[in-house]
PDB file of N, CA, C, O and CB in Angstrom:
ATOM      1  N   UNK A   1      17.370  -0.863  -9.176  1.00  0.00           N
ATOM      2  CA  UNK A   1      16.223  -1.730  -9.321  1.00  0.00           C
ATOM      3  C   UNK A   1      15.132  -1.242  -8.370  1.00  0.00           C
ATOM      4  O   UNK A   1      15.459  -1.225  -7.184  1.00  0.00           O
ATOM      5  CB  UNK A   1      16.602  -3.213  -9.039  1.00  0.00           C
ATOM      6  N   UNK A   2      13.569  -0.737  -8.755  1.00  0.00           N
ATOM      7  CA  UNK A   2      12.540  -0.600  -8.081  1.00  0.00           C
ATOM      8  C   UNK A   2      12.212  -2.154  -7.375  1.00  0.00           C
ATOM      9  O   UNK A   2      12.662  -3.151  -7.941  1.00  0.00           O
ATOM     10  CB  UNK A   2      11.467   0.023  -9.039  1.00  0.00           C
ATOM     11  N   UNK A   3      11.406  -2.291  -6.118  1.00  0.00           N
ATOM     12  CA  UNK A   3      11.366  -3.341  -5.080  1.00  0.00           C
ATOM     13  C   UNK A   3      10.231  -2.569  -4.818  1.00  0.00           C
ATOM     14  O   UNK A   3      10.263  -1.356  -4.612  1.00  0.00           O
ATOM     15  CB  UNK A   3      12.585  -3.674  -3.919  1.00  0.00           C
ATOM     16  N   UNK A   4       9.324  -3.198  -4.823  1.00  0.00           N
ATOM     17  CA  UNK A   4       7.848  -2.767  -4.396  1.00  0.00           C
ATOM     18  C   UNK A   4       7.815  -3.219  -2.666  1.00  0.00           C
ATOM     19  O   UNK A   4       8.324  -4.220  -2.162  1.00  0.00           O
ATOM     20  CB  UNK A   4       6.479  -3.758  -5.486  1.00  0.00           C
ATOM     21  N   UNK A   5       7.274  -2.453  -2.190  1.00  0.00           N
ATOM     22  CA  UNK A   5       6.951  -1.659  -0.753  1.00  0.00           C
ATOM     23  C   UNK A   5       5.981  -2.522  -0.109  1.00  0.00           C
ATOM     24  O   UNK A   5       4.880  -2.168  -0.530  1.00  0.00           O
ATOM     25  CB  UNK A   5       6.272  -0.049  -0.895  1.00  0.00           C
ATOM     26  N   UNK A   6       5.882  -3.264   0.522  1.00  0.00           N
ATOM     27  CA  UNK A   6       4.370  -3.860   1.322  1.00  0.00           C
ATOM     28  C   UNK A   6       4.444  -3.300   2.720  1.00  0.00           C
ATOM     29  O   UNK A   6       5.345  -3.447   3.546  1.00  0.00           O
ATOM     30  CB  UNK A   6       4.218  -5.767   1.487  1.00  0.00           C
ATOM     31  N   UNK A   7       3.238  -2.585   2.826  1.00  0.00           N
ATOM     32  CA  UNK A   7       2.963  -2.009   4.220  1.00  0.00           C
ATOM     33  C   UNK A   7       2.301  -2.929   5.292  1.00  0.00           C
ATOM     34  O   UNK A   7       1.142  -3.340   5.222  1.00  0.00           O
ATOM     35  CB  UNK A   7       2.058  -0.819   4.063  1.00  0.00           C
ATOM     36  N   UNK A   8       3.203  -3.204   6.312  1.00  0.00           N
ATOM     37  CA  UNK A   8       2.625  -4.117   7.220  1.00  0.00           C
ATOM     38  C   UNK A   8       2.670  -3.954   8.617  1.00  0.00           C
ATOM     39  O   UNK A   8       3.692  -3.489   9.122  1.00  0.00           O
ATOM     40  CB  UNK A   8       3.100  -5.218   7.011  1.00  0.00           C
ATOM     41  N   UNK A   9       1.914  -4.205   9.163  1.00  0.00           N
ATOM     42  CA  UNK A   9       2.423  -4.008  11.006  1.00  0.00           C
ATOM     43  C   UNK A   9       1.216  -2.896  11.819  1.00  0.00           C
ATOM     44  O   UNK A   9       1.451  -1.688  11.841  1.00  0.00           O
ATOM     45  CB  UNK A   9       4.466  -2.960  11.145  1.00  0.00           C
ATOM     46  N   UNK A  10       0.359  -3.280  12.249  1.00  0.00           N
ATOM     47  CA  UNK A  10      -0.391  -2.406  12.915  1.00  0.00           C
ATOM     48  C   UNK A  10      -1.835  -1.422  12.066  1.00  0.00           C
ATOM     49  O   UNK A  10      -2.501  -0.451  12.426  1.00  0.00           O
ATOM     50  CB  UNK A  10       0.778  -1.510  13.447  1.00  0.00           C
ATOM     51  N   UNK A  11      -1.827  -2.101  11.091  1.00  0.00           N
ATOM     52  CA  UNK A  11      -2.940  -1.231   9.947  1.00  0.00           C
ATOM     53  C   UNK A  11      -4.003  -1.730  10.321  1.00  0.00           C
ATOM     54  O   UNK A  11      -4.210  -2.888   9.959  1.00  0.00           O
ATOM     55  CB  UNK A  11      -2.855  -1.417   8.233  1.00  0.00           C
ATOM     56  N   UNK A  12      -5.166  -0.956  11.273  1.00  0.00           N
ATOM     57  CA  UNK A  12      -6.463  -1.219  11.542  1.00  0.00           C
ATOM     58  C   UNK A  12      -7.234  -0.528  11.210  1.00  0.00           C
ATOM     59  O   UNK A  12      -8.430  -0.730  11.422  1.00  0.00           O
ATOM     60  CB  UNK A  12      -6.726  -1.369  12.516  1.00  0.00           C
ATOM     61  N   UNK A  13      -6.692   0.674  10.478  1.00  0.00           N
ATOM     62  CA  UNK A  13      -7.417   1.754   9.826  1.00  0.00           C
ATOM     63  C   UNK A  13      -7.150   2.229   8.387  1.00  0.00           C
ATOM     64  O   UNK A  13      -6.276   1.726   7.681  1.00  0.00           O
ATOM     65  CB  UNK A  13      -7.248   2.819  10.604  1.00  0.00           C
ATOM     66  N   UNK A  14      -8.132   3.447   7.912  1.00  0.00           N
ATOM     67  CA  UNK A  14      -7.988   3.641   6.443  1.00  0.00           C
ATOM     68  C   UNK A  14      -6.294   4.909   6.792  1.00  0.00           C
ATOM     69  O   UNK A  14      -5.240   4.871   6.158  1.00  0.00           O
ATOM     70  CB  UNK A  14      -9.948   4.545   5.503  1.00  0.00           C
ATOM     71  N   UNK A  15      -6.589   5.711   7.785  1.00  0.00           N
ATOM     72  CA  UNK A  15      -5.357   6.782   8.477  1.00  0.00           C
ATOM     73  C   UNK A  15      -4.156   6.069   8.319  1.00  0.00           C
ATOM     74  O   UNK A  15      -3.263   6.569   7.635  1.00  0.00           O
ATOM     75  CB  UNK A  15      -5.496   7.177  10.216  1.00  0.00           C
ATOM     76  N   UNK A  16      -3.907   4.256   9.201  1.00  0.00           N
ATOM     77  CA  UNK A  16      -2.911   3.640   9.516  1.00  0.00           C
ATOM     78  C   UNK A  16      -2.692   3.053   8.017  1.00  0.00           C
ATOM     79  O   UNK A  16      -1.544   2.686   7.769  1.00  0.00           O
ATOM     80  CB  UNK A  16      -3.109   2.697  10.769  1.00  0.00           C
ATOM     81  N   UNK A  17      -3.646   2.926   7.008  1.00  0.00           N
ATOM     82  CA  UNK A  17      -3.198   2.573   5.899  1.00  0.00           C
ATOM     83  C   UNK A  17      -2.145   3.504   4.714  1.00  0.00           C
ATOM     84  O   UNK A  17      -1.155   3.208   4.046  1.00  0.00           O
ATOM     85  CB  UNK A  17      -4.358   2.241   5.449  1.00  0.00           C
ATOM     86  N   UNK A  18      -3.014   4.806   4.904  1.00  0.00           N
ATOM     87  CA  UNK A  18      -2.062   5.970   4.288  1.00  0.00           C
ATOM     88  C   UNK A  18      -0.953   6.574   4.697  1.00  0.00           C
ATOM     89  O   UNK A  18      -0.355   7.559   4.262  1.00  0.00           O
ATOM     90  CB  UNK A  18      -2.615   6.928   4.134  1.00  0.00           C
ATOM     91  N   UNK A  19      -0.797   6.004   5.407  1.00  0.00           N
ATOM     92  CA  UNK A  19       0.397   6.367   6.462  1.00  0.00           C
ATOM     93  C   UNK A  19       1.776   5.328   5.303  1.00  0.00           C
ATOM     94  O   UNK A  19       2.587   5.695   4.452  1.00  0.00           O
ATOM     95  CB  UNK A  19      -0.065   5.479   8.702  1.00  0.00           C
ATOM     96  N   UNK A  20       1.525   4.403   5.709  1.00  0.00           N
ATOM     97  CA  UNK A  20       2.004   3.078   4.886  1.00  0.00           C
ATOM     98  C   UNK A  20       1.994   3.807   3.519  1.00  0.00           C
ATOM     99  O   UNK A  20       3.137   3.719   3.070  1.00  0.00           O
ATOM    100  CB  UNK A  20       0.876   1.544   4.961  1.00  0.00           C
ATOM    101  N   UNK A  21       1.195   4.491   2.665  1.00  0.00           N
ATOM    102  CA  UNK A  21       1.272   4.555   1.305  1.00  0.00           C
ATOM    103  C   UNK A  21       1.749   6.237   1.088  1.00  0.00           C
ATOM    104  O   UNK A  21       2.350   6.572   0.067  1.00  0.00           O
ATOM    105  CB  UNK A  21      -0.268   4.050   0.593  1.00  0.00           C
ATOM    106  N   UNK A  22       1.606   6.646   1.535  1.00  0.00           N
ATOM    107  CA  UNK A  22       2.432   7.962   1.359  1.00  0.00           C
ATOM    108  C   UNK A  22       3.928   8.134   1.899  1.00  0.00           C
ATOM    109  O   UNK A  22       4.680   9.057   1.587  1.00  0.00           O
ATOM    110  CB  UNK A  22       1.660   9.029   2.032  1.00  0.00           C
ATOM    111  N   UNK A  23       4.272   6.897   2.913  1.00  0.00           N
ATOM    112  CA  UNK A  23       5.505   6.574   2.896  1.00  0.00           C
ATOM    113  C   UNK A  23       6.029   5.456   1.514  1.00  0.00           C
ATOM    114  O   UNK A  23       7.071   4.811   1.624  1.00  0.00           O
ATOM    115  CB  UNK A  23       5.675   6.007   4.338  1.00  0.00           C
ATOM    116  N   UNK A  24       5.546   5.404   0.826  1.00  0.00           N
ATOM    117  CA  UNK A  24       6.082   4.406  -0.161  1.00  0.00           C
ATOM    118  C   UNK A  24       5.523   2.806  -0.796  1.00  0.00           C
ATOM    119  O   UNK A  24       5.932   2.068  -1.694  1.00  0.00           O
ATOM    120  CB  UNK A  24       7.238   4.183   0.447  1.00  0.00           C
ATOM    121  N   UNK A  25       4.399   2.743   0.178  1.00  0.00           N
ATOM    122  CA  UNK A  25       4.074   1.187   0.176  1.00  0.00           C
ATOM    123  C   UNK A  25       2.700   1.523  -1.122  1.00  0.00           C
ATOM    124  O   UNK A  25       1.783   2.302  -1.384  1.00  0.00           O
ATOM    125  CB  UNK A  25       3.454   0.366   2.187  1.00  0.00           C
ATOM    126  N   UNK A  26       3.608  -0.067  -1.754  1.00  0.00           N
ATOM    127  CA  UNK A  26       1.980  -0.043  -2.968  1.00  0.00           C
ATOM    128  C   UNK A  26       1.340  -0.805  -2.769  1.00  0.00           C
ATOM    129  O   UNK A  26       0.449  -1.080  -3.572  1.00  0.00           O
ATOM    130  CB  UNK A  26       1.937  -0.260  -4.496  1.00  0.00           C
ATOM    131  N   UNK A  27       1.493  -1.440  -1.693  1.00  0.00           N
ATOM    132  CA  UNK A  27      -0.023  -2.776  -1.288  1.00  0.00           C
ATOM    133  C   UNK A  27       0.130  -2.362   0.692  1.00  0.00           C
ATOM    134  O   UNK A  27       1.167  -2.129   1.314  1.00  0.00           O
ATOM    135  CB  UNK A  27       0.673  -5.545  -1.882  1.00  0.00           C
ATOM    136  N   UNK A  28      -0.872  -2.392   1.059  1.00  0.00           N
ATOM    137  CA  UNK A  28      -0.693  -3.043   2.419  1.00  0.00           C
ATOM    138  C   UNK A  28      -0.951  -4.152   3.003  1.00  0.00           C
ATOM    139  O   UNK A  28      -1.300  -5.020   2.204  1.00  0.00           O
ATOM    140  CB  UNK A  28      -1.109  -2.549   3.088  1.00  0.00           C
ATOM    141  N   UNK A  29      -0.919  -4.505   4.173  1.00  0.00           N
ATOM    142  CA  UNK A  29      -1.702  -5.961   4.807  1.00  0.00           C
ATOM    143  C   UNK A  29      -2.516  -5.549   5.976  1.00  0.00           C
ATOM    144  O   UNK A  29      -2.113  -4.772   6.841  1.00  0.00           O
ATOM    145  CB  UNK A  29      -0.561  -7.244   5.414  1.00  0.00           C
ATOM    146  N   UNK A  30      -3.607  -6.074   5.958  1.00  0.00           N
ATOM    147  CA  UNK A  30      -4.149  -5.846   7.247  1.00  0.00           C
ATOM    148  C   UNK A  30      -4.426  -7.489   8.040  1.00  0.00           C
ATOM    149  O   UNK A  30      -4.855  -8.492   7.471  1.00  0.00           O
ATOM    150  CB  UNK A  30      -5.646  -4.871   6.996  1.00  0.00           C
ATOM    151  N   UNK A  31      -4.011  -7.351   9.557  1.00  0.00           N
ATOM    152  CA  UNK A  31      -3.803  -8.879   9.271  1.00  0.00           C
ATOM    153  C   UNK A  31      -4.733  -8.843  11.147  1.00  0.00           C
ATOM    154  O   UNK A  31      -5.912  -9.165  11.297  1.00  0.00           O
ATOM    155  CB  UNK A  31      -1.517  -9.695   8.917  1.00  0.00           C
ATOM    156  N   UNK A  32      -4.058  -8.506  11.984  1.00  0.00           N
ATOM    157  CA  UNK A  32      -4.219  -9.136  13.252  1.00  0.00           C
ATOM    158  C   UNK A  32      -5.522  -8.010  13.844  1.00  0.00           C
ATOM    159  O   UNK A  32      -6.142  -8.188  14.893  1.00  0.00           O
ATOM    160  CB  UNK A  32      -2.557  -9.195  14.235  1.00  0.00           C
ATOM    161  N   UNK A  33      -5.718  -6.920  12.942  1.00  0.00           N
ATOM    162  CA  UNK A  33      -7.373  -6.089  13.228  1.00  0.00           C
ATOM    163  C   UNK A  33      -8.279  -6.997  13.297  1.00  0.00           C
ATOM    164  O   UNK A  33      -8.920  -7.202  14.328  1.00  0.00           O
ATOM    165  CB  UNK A  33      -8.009  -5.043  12.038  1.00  0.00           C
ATOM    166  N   UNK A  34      -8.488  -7.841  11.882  1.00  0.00           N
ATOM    167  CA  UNK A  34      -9.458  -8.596  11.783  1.00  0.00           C
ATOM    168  C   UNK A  34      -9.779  -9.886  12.706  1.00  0.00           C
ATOM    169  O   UNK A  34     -10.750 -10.625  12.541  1.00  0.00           O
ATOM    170  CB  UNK A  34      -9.356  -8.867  10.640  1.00  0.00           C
ATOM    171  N   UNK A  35      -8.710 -10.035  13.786  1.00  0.00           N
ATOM    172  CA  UNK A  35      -8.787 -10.749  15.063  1.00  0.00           C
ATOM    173  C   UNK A  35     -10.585  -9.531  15.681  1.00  0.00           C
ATOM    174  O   UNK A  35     -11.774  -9.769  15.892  1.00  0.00           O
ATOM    175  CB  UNK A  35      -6.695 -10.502  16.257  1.00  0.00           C
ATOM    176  N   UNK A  36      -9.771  -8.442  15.711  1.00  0.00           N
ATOM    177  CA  UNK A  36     -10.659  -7.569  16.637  1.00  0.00           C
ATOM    178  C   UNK A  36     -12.310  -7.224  16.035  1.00  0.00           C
ATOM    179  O   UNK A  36     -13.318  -7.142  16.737  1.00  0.00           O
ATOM    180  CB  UNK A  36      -9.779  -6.058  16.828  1.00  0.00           C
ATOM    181  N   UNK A  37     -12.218  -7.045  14.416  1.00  0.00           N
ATOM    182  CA  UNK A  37     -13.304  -6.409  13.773  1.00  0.00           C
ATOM    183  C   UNK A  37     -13.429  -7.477  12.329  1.00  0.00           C
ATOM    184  O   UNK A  37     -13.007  -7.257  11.194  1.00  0.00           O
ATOM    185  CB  UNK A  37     -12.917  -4.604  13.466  1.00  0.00           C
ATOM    186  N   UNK A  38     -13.759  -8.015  12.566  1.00  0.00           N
ATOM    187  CA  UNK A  38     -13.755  -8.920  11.332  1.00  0.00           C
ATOM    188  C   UNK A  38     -13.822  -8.484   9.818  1.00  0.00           C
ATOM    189  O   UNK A  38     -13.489  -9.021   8.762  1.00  0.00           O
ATOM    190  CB  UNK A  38     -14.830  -9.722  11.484  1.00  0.00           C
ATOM    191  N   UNK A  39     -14.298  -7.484  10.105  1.00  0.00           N
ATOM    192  CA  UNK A  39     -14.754  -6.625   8.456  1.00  0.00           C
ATOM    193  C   UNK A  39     -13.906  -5.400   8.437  1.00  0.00           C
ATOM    194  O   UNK A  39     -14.308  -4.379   7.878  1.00  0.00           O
ATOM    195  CB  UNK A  39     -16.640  -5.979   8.281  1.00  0.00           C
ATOM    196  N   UNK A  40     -12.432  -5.480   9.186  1.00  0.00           N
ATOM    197  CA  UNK A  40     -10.867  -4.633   9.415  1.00  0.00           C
ATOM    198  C   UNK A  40     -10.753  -4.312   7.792  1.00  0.00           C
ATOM    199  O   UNK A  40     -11.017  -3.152   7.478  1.00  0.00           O
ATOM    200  CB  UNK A  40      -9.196  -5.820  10.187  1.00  0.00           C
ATOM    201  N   UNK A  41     -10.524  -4.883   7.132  1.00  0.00           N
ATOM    202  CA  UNK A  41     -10.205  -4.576   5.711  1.00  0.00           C
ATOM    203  C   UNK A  41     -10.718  -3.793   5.393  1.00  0.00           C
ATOM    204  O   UNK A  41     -10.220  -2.667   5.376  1.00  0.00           O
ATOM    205  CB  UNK A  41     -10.338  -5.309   4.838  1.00  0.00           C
ATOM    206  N   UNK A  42     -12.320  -4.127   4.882  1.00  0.00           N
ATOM    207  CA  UNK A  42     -13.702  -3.740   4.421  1.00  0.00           C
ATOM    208  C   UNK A  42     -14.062  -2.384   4.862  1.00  0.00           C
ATOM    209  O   UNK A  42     -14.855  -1.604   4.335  1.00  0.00           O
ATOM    210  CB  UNK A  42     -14.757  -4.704   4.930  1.00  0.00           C
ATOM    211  N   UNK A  43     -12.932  -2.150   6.525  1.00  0.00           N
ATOM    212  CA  UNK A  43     -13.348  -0.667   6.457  1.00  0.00           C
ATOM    213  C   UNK A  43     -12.248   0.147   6.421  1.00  0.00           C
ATOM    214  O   UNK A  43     -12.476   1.351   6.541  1.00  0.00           O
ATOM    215  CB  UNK A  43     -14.181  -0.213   7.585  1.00  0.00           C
ATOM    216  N   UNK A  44     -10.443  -0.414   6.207  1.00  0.00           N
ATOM    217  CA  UNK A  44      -9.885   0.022   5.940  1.00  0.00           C
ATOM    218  C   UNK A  44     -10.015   0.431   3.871  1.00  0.00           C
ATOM    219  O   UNK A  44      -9.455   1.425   3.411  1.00  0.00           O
ATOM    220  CB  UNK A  44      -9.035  -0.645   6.741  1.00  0.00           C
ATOM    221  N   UNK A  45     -10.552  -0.218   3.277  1.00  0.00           N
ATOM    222  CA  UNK A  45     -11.203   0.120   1.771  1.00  0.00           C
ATOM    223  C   UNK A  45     -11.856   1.246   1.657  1.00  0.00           C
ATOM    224  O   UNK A  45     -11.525   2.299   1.112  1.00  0.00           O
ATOM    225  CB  UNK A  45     -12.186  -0.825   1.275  1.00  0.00           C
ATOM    226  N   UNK A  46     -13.122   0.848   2.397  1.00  0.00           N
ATOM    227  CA  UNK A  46     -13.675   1.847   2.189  1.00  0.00           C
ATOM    228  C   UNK A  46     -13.041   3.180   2.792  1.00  0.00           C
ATOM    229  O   UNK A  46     -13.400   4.129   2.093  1.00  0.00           O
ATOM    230  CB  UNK A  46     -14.844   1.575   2.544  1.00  0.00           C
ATOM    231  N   UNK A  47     -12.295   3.547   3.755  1.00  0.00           N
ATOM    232  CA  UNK A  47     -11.950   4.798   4.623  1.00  0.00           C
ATOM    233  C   UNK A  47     -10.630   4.898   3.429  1.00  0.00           C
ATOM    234  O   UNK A  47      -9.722   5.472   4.031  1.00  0.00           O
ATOM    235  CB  UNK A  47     -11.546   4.547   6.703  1.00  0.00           C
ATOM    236  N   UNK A  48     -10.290   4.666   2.395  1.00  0.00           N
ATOM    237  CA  UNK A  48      -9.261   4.678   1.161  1.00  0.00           C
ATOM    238  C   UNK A  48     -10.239   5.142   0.117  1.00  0.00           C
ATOM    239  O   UNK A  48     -10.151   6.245  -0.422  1.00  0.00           O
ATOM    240  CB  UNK A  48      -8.474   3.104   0.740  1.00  0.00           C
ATOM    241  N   UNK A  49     -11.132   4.298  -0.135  1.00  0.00           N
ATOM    242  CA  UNK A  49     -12.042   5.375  -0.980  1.00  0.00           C
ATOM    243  C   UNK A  49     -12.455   6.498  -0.829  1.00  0.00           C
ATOM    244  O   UNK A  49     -12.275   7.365  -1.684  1.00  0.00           O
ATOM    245  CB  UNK A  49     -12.984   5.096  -1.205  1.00  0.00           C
ATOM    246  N   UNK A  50     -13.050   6.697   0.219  1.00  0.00           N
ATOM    247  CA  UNK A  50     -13.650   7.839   0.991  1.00  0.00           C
ATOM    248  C   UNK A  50     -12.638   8.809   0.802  1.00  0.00           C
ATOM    249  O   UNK A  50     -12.896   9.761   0.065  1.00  0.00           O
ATOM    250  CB  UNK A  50     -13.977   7.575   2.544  1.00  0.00           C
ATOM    251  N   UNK A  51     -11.294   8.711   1.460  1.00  0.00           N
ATOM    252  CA  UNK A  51     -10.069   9.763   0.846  1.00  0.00           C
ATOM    253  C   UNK A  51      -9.970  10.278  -0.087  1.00  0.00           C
ATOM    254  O   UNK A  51     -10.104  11.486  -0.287  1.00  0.00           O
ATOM    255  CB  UNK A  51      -9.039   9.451   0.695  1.00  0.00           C
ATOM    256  N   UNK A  52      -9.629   9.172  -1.081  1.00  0.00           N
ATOM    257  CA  UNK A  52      -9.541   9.358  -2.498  1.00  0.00           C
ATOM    258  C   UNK A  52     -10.765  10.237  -3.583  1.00  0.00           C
ATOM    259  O   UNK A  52     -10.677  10.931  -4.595  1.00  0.00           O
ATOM    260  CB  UNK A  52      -9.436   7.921  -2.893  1.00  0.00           C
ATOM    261  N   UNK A  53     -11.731   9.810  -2.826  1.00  0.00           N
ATOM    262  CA  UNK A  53     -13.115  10.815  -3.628  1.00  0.00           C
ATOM    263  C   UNK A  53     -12.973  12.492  -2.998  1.00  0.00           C
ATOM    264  O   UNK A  53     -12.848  13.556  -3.604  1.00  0.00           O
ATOM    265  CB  UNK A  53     -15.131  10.038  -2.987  1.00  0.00           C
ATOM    266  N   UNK A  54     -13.043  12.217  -1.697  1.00  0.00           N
ATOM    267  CA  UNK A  54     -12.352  13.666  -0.944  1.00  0.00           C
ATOM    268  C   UNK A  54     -11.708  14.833  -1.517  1.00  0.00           C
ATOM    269  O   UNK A  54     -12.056  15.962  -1.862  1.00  0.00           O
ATOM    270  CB  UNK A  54     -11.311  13.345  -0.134  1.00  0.00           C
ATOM    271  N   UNK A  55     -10.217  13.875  -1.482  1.00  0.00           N
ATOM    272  CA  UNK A  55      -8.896  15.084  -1.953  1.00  0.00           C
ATOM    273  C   UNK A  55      -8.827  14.562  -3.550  1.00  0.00           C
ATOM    274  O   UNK A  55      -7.688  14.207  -3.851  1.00  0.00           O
ATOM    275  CB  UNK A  55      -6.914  14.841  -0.908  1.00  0.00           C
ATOM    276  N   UNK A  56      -9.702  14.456  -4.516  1.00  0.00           N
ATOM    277  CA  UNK A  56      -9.829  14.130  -5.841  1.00  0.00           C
ATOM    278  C   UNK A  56      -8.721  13.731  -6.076  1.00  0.00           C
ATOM    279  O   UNK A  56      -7.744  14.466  -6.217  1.00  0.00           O
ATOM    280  CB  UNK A  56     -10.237  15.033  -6.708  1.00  0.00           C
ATOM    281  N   UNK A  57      -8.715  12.512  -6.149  1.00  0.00           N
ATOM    282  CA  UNK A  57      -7.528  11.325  -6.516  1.00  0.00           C
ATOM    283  C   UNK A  57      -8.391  10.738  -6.793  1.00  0.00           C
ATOM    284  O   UNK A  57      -9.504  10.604  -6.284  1.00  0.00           O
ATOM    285  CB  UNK A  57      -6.454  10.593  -5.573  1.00  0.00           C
ATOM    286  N   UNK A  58      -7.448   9.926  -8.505  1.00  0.00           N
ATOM    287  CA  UNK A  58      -8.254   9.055  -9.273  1.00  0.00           C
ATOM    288  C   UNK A  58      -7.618   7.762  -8.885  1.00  0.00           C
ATOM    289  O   UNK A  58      -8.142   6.723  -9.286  1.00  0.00           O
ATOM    290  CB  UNK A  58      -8.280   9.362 -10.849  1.00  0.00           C
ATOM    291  N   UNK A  59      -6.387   7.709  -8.040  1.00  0.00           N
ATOM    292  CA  UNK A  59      -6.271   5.764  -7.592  1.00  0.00           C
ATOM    293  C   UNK A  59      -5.504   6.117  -6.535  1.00  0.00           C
ATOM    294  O   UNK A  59      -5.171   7.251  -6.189  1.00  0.00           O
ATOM    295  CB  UNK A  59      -5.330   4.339  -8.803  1.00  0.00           C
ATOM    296  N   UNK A  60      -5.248   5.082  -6.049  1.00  0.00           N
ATOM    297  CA  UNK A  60      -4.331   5.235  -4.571  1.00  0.00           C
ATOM    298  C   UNK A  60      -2.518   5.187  -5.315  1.00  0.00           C
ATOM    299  O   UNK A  60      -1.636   5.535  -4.529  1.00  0.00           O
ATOM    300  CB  UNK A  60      -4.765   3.389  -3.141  1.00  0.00           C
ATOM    301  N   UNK A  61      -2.124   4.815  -6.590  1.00  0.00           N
ATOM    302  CA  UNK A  61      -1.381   5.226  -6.793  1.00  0.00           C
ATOM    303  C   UNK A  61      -0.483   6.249  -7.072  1.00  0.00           C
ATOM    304  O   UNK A  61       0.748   6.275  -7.088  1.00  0.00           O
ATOM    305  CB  UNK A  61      -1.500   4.892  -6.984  1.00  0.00           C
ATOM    306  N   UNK A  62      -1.586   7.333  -7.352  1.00  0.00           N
ATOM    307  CA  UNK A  62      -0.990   8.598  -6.915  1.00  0.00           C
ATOM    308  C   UNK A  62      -0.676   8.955  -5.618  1.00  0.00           C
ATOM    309  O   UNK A  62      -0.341  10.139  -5.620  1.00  0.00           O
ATOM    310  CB  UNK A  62      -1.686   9.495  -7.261  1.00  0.00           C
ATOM    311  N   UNK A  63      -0.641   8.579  -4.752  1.00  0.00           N
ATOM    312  CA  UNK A  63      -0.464   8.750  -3.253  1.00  0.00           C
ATOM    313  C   UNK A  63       0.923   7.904  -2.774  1.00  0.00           C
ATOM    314  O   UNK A  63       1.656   8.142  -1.814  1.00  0.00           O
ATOM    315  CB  UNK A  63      -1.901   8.142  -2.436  1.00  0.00           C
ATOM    316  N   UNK A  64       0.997   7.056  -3.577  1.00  0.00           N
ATOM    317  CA  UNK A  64       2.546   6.320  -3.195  1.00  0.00           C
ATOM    318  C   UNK A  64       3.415   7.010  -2.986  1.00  0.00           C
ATOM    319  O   UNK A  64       3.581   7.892  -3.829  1.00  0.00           O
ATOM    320  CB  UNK A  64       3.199   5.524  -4.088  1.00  0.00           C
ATOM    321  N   UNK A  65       4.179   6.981  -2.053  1.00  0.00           N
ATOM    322  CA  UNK A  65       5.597   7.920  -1.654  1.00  0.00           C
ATOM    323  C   UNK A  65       5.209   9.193  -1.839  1.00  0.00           C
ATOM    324  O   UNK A  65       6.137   9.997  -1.934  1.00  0.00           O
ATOM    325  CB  UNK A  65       7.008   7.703  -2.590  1.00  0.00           C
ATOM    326  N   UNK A  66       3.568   9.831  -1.958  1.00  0.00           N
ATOM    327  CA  UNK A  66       4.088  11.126  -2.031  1.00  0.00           C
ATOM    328  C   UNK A  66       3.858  11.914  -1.008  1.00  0.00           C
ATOM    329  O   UNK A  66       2.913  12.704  -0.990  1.00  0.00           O
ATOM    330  CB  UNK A  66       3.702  11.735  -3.038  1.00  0.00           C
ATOM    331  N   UNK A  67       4.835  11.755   0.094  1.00  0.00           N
ATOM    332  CA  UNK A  67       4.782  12.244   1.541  1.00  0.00           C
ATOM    333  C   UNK A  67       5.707  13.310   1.213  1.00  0.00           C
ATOM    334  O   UNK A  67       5.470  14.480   1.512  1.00  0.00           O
ATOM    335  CB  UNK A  67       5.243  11.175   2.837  1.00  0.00           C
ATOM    336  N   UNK A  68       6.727  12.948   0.624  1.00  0.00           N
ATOM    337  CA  UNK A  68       7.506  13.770   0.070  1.00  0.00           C
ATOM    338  C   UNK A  68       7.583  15.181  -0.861  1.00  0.00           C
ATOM    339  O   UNK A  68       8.460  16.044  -0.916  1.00  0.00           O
ATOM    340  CB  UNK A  68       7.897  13.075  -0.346  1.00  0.00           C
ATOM    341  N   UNK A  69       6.215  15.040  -1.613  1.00  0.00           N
ATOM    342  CA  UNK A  69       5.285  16.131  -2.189  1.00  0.00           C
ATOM    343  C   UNK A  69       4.517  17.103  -1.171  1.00  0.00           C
ATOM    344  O   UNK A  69       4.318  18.239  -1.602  1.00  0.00           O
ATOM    345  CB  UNK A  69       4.197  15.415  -3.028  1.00  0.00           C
ATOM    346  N   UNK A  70       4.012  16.783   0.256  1.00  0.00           N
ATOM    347  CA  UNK A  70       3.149  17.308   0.642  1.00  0.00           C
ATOM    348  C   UNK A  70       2.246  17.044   0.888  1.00  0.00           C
ATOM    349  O   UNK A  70       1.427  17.809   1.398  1.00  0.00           O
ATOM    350  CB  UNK A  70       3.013  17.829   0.317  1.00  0.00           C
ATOM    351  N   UNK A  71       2.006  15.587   0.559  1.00  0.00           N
ATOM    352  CA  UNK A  71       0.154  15.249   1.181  1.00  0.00           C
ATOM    353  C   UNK A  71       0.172  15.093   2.215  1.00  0.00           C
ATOM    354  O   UNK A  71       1.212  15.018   2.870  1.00  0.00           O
ATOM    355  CB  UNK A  71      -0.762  14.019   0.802  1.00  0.00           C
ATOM    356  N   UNK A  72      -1.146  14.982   2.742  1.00  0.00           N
ATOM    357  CA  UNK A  72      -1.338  14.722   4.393  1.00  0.00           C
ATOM    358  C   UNK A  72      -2.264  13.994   4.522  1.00  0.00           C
ATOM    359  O   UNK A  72      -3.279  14.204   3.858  1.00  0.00           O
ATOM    360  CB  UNK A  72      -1.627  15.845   5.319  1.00  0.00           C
ATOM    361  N   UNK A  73      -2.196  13.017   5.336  1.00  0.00           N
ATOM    362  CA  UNK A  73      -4.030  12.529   6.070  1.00  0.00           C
ATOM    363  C   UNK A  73      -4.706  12.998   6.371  1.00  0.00           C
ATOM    364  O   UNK A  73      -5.725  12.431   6.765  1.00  0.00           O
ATOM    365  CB  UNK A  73      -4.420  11.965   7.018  1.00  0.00           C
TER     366      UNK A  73
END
């Protein structure tokens, strides 16, 4: 049985987010940044887009678990 992945714990960035998704996670949380930066999400999104237009990826689902392929941050 597949069990979908939630990445949680320390994600204040778009880096700390892909980290989480190239190990396997298909959603993350960003939770206790937005104590620090209120708009934590907003720039963990955008620093996911920004990637994704980069290394030409058409969704962040291609990037799931594939640490294992070879990608990198």
């Amino acid at each position: 049985m597949d069990l979908p992945l939630i990445g949680m714990g320390g994600i204040a960035t778009a880096r700390d987010a892909l980290e989480f998704i190239l190990a396997g996670a298909s959603a993350i949380q960003v939770g206790t940044a937005n104590f620090v930066h209120p708009d934590a999400a907003t720039r963990v999104l955008d620093g996911l887009e920004e990637y994704l237009v980069r290394h030409e990826f058409a969704s962040v689902r291609e990037l799931v678990g594939s640490l294992a392929s070879g990608v990198t941050v």
